[in-house]
C-alpha positions, 0 to 999 in steps of 0.5 A: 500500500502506497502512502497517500500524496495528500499527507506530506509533510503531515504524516499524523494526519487526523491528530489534534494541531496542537499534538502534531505540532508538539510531536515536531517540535519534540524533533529539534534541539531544546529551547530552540523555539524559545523566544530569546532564542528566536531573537538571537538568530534574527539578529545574527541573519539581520547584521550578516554579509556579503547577503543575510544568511543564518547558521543554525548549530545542533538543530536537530535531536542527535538521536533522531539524526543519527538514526537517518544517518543509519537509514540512509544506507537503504538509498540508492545514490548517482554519480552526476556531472555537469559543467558546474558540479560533480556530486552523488546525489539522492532522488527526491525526497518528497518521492518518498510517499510513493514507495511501498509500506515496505519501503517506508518501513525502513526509513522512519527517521528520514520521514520523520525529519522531513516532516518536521523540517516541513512542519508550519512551526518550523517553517514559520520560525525560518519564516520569522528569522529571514523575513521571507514571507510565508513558506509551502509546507505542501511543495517540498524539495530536498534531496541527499548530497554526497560530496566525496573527494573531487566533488564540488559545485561551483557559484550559482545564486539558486534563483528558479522557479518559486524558490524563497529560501535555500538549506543544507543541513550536514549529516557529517560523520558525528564521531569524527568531526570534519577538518577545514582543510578537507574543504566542502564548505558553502562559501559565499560571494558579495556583489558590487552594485553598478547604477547605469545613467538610465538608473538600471541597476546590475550587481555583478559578483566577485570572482573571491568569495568573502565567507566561508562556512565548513560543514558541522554535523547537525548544523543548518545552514539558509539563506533567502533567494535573491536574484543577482545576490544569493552567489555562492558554492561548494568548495571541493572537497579534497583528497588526502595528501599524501598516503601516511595521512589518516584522514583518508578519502573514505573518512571524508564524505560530505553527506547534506540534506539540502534543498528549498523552501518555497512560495505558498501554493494554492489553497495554502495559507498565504498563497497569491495567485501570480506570485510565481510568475511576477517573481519569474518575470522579474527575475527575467527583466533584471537579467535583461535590463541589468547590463551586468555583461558591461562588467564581465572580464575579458573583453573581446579584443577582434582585431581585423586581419591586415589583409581586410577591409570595411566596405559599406558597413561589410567585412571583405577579403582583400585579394591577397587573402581571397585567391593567393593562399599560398605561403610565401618564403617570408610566411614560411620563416616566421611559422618556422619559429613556433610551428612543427615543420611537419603542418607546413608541408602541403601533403599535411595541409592536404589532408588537415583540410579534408579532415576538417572539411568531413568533422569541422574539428580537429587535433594536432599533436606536437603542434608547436616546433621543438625550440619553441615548446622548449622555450613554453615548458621552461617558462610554464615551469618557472612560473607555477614554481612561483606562489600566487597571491591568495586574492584577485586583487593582488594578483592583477597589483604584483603579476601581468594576469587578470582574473577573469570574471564573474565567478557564476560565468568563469574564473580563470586568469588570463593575459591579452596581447593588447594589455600586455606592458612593453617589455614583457616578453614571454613565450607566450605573449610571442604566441598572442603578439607574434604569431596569431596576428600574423598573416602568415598563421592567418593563410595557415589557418585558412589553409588547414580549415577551408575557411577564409580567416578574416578577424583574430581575438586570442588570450592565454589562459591559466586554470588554478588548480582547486580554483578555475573553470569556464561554465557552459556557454553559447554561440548565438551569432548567426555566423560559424567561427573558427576556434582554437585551443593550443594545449599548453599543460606540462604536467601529467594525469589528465586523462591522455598523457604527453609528457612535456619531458619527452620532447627533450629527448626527440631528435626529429620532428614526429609525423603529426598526428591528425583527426578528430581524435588523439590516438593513444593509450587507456586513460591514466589513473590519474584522470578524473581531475577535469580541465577537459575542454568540451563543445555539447549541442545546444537546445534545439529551438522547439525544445524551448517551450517545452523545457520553459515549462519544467518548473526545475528548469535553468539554464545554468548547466549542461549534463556530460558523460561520466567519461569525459575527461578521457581522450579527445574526441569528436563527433556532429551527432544529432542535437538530442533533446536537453531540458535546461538544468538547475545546478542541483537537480540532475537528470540524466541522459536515458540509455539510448540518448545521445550524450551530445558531445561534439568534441572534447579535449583533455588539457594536454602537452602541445596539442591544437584543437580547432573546431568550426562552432556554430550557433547554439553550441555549448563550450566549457572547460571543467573545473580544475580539481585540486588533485591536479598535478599542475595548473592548466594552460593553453593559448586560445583564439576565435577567428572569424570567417567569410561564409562562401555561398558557392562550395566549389567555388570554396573548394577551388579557393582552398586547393590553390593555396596546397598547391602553392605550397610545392615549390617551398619544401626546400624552406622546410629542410624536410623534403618527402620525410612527412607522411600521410596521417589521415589514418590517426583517427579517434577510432583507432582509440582504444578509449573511444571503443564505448562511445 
């Protein structure tokens, strides 16, 4: 017999008001609802910053909570991943009324925690504290969070749907108190208004949080729901150290109830028709009016190439840049310092292009020349050798890197060419000044993709280990553009390992490895600590409505196959069917659906990625894990195109510019030693057999 829906969150149903609420009540700590108390935690949520929020110590009665502790061993819990966690988590909660008596038999103490939480005595008393309002007793949501070493959730403000408050009560081990340094705390970020000239206002987020609130047992954590304010995370939680360290991965398990309280319902007491939707709305106008963009970092700096031209408000290829593709002796001894001979060749080139053409994606390993990545590593390796500062601030007073933001966007540092100080040579500013600006890399590109290159917007980035990431975003111009992604990652254990190390040791240039793919073995053990770059296929347009309509719908993450962080891969699979997604309710992909990923790329040692994005494509690199052996780098770049309306006429264009390449092998110093590659392809990837 299944419980009926109509008695959640009153499971004494047909008791007197006074006895059900005295039963509740009976499940919280004594004297917490004395009314001194009460005042006490008001006053505390009312001084709180960077927002109001409230911590509650010992909430519940010890006994009852342990008992749940115990209980849960009887759920079942999923691994989930998306752009912006990695967490194990349960179904939810207020499912439980479905399952069989026999069920419910074994989990007394959870129904009874949940009812209590969703009692109107404790509702009303969170109510009284955060100035919420009313709050449904009816709609409850709450689900078991369990966060083990690697896992995290990076900054959101909750705002979806009829959310009024959010919680997290810890369920840690009671008997072995958890340690700071094992990370997971909630961490919240303050937010610098900005008035426009019209009176908008836009809050934007700092990329440094200002609080931060280690996980207890029994202790509750809240916050009122704010749109642009509420910003905050979950710090990972991190691996032990070393191996003589007794606090082992197995002891740190950070397992929560966290969930939200929400608007009255109909038929509930306080409950106004509308409310919903006015607060959906005006969530919706301040992401439109606010011009919180205005203050997001970097800036895009596109620069034209030099063989362009503005013409009635167009951009035009020159016609050095339209019909002679060809390398020139003067190209060829500039791409010489930095790129491998081996992508200069016209056989090379050849069969990069028609790869491209067939998967408009690619990836080259051992891209840059031997000298040159020399020069990269030494570099890479001085620098983290070198501590950071803890803060934004001080890292943009006393280093030549930015700190991107906002943090609910991405956080990374970063260099532009045109921010750069004179003087300030490096390896990689040679790359960002030299190289990506010239019109030598301009035709070597249009070369290797088919494409007429007409702009360039570059940036070196570096991923904090345990810090950095970029969320998932997407590409809404009507025009495709070329990407790049320039691995730059000296250390190992990304999940498709070459060792910096190894390019010491090499006498000749290697035969490039070409496709979609990168060939090699299984992934390492040490994989798993994110820093993959990956492009998933956006929400097809008459998925809108539908998605629109699903009450946890967001679009602030995109779910991704638990094998991502393995081996590069890519593949134009048909755009399958994804809801939005809320960053703590995950859904995942049925077994015959199509996971999405159009390409992806773990951080690596010299490897160029290059992919034709599209409108409606989704980008992100994965948070960085603190278990990382080393930061993340790489150099990348966006590259506007001339879309060609004739593909004959595009094709022709592209074989005139191989063919001139014939005469300049002599320049190369490599004759006919390249080979044909075209066979190094994703399939052959042992990794890749499953996908």
């Amino acid at each position: 017999m299944k419980r009926k829906a109509e008695e959640i969150g009153d499971s004494e149903n047909g008791e007197p008001a006074k006895k059900r609420a005295a039963k509740h009540n009976d499940r919280f700590r004594e004297g917490l609802f004395d009314p001194e108390v009460l005042d006490s935690y008001k006053k505390s949520y009312a001084d709180s910053e960077p927002y109001r929020h409230g911590v509650i110590s010992n909430l519940i009665s010890p006994t009852l909570l342990r008992h749940v502790r115990s209980e849960i061993q009887n759920l079942s819990f999923t691994p989930k991943e998306t752009d912006i966690y990695k967490i194990h988590q349960s179904g939810d909660l207020a499912n439980l009324d479905g399952l069989e008596d026999s069920s419910l038999k074994l989990l007394p103490s959870l129904l009874a925690l949940r009812d209590a939480m969703y009692s109107p005595s404790f509702r009303n008393y969170l109510s009284n504290i955060t100035g919420s309002g009313p709050l449904s007793g009816r709609k409850t949501d709450m689900a078991i969070n369990i966060y083990t070493p690697g896992c995290h959730l990076l900054c959101h403000d909750d705002v979806i749907g009829s959310r009024r408050v959010s919680y997290i009560l810890y369920l840690t081990d009671p008997d072995r108190p958890w340690k700071k340094e094992w990370g997971g705390a909630l961490r919240l970020y303050p937010t610098q208004t900005h008035v426009e000239e019209d009176g908008r206002v836009s809050k934007v987020p700092s990329p440094d949080y200002s609080v931060s609130i280690p996980p207890a047992f029994n202790q509750l954590s809240f916050f009122a729901v704010q749109p642009g304010e509420s910003f905050h995370d979950v710090e990972e939680v991190y691996s032990q150290i070393s191996m003589d360290d007794e606090d082992t991965d197995d002891r740190r398990a950070r397992m929560a109830i966290s969930g939200w309280y929400h608007i009255p319902q109909e038929e509930e007491e306080g409950y106004e028709k509308g409310l919903e939707e006015r607060l959906a709305e005006r969530s919706s106008l301040m992401q439109l009016q606010g011009k919180g963009d205005n203050y997001d970092l970097p800036k895009p700096m596109t620069q034209l190439y030099g063989a362009t031209r503005i013409n009635g408000g167009d951009v035009l290829p020159t016609l050095s840049s339209q019909e002679d593709l060809s390398l020139s002796e003067e190209d060829l001894n500039l791409l010489l310092k930095y790129i491998a001979p081996t992508y200069l060749t016209p056989d090379t080139l050849e069969s990069v292009s028609n790869i491209f053409s067939e998967e408009y994606s690619l990836c080259l390993d051992t891209f840059l020349s031997r000298k040159f990545v020399d020069t990269v590593r030494d570099f890479i390796q001085a620098q983290e050798a070198q501590t950071l500062p803890m803060t934004s601030p001080e890292i943009e007073k006393t280093t030549s890197w930015t700190v991107a933001r906002p943090p609910h966007k991405h956080r990374l540092l970063y260099q532009q060419a045109q921010k750069l100080s004179k003087g300030d040579t490096t390896p990689i500013t040679n790359l960002l000044e030299e190289l990506l600006p010239s019109e030598a890399f301009e035709k070597w590109l249009s070369l290797a993709t088919g494409q007429r290159i007409i702009s360039h917007n570059s940036l070196a980035r570096r991923f904090r280990r345990g810090q950095d990431y970029t969320l998932a975003t997407g590409y809404d111009q009507d025009s495709p553009r070329i990407e790049i992604c320039l691995g730059i990652t000296p250390t190992s254990g990304w999940g498709d390992d070459q060792p910096a190390e190894s390019e010491t040791h090499t006498t000749n240039e290697k035969a490039p490895n070409l496709g979609k793919g990168v060939e090699g073995e299984s992934p390492n053990d040490n994989s798993g600590v994110g820093g993959y770059l990956a492009y998933m296929a956006g929400e097809d347009d008459d998925d809108h409505d539908s998605a629109a309509d699903d009450e946890t719908g967001s679009d602030h993450c995109v779910e991704v196959p638990l094998d991502m962080s393995t081996g590069a891969r890519s593949t134009r699979a048909a755009n399958p069917k994804k809801h939005k997604q809320d960053p703590a309710i995950y859904r995942a992909s049925a077994d015959d659906e199509d996971d999405g990923v159009l390409f992806s790329m773990p951080a690596g040692w010299n490897r160029l990625g290059v992919v034709l994005r599209d409108k409606g494509t989704m980008r992100f690199v994965k948070y960085v894990s603190r278990s990382a052996k080393g930061d993340r780098w790489d150099v990348v770049g966006e590259f506007g195109i001339v879309e060609e309306d004739d593909d004959a006429e595009e094709k022709e264009g592209g074989r005139s510019g191989l063919e001139g390449l014939g005469n300049n092998e002599d320049i190369l110093g490599i004759g006919d030693s390249s080979e044909d590659t075209t066979e190094h392809d994703s399939t052959d990837d042992p990794s890749m057999d499953d996908e």
